[in-house]
C-alpha positions in Angstrom: -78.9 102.5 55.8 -79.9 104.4 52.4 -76.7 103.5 51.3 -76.6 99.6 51.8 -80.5 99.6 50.4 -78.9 101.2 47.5 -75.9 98.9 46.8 -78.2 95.6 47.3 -80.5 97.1 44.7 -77.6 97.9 42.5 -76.4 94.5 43.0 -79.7 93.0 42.4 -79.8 94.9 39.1 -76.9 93.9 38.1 -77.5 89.7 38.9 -80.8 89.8 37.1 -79.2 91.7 34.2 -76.0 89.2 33.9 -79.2 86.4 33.8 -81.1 88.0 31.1 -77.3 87.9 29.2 -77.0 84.2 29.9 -80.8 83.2 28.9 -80.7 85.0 25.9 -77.5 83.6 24.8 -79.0 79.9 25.9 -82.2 80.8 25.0 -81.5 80.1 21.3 -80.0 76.8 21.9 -82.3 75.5 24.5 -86.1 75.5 24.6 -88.6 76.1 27.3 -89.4 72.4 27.9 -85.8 71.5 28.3 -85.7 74.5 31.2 -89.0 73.3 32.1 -87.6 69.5 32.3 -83.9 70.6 33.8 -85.8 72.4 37.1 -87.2 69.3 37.8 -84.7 67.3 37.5 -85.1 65.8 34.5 -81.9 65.5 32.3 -82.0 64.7 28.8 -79.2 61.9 29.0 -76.5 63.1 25.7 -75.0 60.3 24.0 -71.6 60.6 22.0 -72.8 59.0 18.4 -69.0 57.1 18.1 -69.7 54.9 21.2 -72.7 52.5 21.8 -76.0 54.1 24.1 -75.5 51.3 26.2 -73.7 48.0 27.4 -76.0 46.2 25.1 -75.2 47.7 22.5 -71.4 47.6 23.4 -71.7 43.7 23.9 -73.5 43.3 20.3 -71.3 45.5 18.7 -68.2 43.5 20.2 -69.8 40.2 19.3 -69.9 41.4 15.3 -66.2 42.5 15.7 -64.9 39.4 17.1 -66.9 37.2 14.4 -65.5 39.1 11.2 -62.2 39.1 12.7 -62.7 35.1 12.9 -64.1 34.9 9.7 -61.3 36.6 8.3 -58.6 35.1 10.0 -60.3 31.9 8.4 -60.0 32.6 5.1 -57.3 30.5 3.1 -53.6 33.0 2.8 -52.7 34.2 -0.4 -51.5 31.8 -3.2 -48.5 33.8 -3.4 -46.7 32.6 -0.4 -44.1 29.5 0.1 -45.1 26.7 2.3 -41.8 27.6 4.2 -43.2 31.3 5.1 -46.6 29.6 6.4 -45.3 27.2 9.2 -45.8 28.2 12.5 -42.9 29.7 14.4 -41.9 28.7 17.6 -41.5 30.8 20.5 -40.3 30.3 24.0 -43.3 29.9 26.5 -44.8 33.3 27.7 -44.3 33.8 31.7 -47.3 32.5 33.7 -47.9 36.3 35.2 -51.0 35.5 37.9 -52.1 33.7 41.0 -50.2 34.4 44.0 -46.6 36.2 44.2 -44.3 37.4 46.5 -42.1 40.2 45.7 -39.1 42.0 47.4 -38.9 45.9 47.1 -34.9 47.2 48.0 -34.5 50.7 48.5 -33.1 52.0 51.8 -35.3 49.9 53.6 -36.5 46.3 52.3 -40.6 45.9 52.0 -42.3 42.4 51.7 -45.0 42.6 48.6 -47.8 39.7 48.5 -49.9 40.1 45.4 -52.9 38.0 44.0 -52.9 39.1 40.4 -55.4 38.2 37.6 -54.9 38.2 33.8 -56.9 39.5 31.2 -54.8 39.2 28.1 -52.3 41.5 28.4 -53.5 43.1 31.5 -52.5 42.6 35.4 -54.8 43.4 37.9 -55.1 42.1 41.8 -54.7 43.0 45.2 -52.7 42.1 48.3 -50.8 43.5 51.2 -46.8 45.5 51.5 -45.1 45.0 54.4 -42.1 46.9 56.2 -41.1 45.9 59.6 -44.1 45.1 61.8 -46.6 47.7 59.4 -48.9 46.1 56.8 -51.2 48.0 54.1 -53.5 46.7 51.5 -52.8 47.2 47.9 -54.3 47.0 44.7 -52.5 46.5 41.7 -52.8 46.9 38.0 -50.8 46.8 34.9 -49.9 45.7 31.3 -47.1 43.2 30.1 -45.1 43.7 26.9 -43.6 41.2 25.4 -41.5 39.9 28.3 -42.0 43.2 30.4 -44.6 43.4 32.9 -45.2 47.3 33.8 -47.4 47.1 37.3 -48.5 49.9 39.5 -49.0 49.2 43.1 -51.5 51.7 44.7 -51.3 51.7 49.2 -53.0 54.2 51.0 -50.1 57.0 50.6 -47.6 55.7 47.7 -48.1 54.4 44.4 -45.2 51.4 43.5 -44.3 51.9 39.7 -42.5 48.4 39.1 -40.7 47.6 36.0 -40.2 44.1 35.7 -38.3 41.7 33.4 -40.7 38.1 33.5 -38.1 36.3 31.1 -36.1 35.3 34.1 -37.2 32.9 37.1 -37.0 34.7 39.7 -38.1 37.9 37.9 -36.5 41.3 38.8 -36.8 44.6 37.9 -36.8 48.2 39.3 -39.3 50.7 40.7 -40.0 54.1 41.4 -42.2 54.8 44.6 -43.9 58.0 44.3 -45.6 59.5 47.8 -48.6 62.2 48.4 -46.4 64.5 49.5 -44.6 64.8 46.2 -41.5 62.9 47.0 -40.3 59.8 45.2 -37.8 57.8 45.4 -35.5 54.9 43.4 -35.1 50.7 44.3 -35.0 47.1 42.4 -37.9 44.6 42.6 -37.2 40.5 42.9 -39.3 37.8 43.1 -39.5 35.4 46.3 -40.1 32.0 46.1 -39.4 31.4 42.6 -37.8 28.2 41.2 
């Protein structure tokens, strides 16, 4: 018993002197107040100076971007350069990447994708449902198109559906790599159903 009294104490000793270490080492950073404030729960929030303290801000500062860059896409080009170089160039008509679309996935078995995808500029985001044989799962979907390459990850409960698409055809096709929680992953091609 006198020797389990003895290595508690010892132990106790040993905690309080490993605290004094810490304090003293904080204790030049940190004042009483803030130890004071932080054992009650009180945080001092800590803002990163290169990013706005809050959406506000954020919205403001966006606002002041987006107007200079109008103003100074605005401003008359250079003297310098030939009528020819100014006139505006034609190019083929970007894919209409949203609303509802049905995909095919191929690999050793064939799965039915629905999506409802959204644009933001050059981002893809939506939701929907995969199907294989009488099994459906919900998905959610997100991605970014390049040019005429739409790069979209689509998230079920187990697998994530990394598709690789080429939107410059009608029907679009593509490939994928299907990666699972257990750390397998496998190969197939992507087409689009239902296109003209």
């Amino acid at each position: 018993m006198r020797e389990l009294t003895s290595v508690m104490l010892a132990a106790a000793i040993l905690a309080a002197f490993a605290c004094v270490i810490v304090l003293g080492d904080r204790a030049e950073s940190t004042s009483v107040d803030e130890y004071i404030s932080a054992s009650r729960g009180e945080v001092k929030p800590v803002f990163d100076p290169r990013f706005p303290a809050d959406p506000r801000s954020s919205r403001k500062l966006w606002a002041e971007r987006k107007e200079s860059s109008t103003d100074s896409e605005m401003e008359s080009p250079p003297e310098n350069i030939s009528e020819a170089s100014t006139a505006p160039v034609v190019e083929g008509k970007a894919p209409e990447i949203s609303g509802r679309l049905s995909f095919v996935l191929k690999d050793l078995t064939s799965k039915r994708l629905e999506l409802q995808l959204y644009r933001l500029d050059d981002t893809i985001f939506g939701h929907g449902t995969i199907s294989e044989n009488s099994s459906t799962q919900q998905v959610s979907a997100i991605g970014d198109v390049m040019g005429s390459t739409l790069e979209l990850d689509v998230i079920s409960e187990y697998t994530i559906y990394r598709l690789k698409i080429d939107s410059s055809k009608s029907p679009m096709t593509g490939t994928f790599t299907a990666y699972r929680a257990d750390a397998s992953l496998w190969p197939g091609v992507v087409y689009q159903e239902g296109a003209a």
